[in-house]
C-alpha positions as CSV (number, residue, x, y, z in Angstrom):
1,X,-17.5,-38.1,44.0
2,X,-18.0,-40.3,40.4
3,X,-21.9,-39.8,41.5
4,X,-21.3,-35.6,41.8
5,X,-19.9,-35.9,38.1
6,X,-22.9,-37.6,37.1
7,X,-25.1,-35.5,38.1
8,X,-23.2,-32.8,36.9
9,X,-23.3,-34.1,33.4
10,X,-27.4,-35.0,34.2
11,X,-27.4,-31.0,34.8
12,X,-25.9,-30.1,31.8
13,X,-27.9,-32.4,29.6
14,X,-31.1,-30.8,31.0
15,X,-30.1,-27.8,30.3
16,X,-29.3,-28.5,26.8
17,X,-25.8,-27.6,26.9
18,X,-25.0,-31.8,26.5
19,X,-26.5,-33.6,23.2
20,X,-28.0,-37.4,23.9
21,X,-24.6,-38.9,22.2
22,X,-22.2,-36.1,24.1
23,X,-24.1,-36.9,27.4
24,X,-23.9,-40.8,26.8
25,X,-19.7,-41.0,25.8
26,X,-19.2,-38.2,29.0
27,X,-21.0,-41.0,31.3
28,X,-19.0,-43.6,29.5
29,X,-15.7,-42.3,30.2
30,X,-16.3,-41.0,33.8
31,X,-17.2,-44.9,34.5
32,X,-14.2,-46.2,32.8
33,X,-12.1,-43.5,34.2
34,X,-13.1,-44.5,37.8
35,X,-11.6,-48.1,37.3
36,X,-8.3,-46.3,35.7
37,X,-8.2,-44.3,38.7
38,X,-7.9,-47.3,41.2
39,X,-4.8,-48.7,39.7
40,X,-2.2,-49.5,42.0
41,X,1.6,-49.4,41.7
42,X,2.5,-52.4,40.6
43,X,-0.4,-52.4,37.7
44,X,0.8,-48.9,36.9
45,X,4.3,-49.9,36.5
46,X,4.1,-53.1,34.6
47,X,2.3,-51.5,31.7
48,X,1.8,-47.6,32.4
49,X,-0.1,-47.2,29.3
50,X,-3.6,-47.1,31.0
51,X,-2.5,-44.3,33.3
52,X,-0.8,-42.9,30.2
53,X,-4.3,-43.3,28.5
54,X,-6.4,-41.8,31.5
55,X,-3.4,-38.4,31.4
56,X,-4.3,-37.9,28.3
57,X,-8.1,-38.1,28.7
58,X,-8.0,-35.7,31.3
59,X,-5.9,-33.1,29.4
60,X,-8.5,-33.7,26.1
61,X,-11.3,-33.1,28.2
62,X,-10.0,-30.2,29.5
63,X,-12.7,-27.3,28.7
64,X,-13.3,-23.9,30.0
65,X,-17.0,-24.2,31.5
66,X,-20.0,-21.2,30.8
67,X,-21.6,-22.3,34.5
68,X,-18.9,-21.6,36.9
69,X,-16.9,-18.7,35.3
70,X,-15.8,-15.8,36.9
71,X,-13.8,-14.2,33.9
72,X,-13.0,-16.8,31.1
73,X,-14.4,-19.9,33.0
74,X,-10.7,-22.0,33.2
75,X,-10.5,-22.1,37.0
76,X,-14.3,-24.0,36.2
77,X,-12.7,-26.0,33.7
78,X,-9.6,-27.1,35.9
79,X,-12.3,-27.9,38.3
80,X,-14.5,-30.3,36.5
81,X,-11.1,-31.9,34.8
82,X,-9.4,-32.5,38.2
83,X,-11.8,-32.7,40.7
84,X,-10.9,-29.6,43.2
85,X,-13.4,-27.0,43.7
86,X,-13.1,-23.9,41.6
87,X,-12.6,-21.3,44.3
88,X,-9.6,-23.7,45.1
89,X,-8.0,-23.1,41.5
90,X,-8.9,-19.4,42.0
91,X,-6.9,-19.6,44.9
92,X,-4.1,-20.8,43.1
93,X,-4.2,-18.6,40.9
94,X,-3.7,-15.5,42.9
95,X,-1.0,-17.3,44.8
96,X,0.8,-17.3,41.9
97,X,0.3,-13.7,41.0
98,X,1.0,-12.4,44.5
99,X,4.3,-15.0,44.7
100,X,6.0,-15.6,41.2
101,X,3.9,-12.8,39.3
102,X,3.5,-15.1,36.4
103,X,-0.5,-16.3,37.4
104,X,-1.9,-13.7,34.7
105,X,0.2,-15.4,32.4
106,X,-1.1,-18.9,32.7
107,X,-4.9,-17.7,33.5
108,X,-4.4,-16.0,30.0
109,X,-3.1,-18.5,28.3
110,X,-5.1,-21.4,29.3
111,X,-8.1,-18.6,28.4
112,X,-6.8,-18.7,25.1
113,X,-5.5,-22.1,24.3
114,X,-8.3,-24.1,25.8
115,X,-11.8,-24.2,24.2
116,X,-15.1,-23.8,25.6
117,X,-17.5,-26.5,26.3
């Protein structure tokens, strides 16, 4: 998986969309995210504020992506940020409009509110 999200970032460099700097902090932080990711329990609890740290990484880097877009590109975005396939956040999505009716909000809003990479 951390080797998918390299080559995802290799992707996006070659193809421009990724400066030299942007391309070099995005490898940085996936590597350094991988060793927040392992934390165990006991780790998490005694200080919290790496797993605090990595949260708030992951809500930061939330961005809504040009490649794998369907309308607005935030089930894309979702994707990258929290490593579940896109079509799996589509699927989500319409659960929640077909169950609780409120999906279109959410899709919209996150449209709005989150920038684009």
């Amino acid at each position: 998986m951390l080797s998918d999200e390299i080559k995802r970032l290799h992707e996006l460099h070659q193809a421009g969309a990724l400066s030299d700097a942007e391309f070099e902090q995005a490898k940085a932080r996936i590597l350094s995210g991988a060793s927040t990711v392992s934390l165990t329990k006991e780790s998490t609890f005694r200080g919290g504020s790496s797993f605090d740290t990595h949260r708030d990484d992951l809500l930061s880097g939330l961005r809504r992506t040009r490649l794998d877009r369907w309308l607005g590109g935030v089930c894309g975005g979702l994707a990258r940020t929290y490593g579940l396939e896109s079509w799996v956040w589509r699927l989500i999505f319409v659960l929640f409009v077909l169950t609780f009716g409120f999906g279109i909000l959410i899709y919209l809003l996150l449209w709005v509110f989150v920038p684009e990479e």
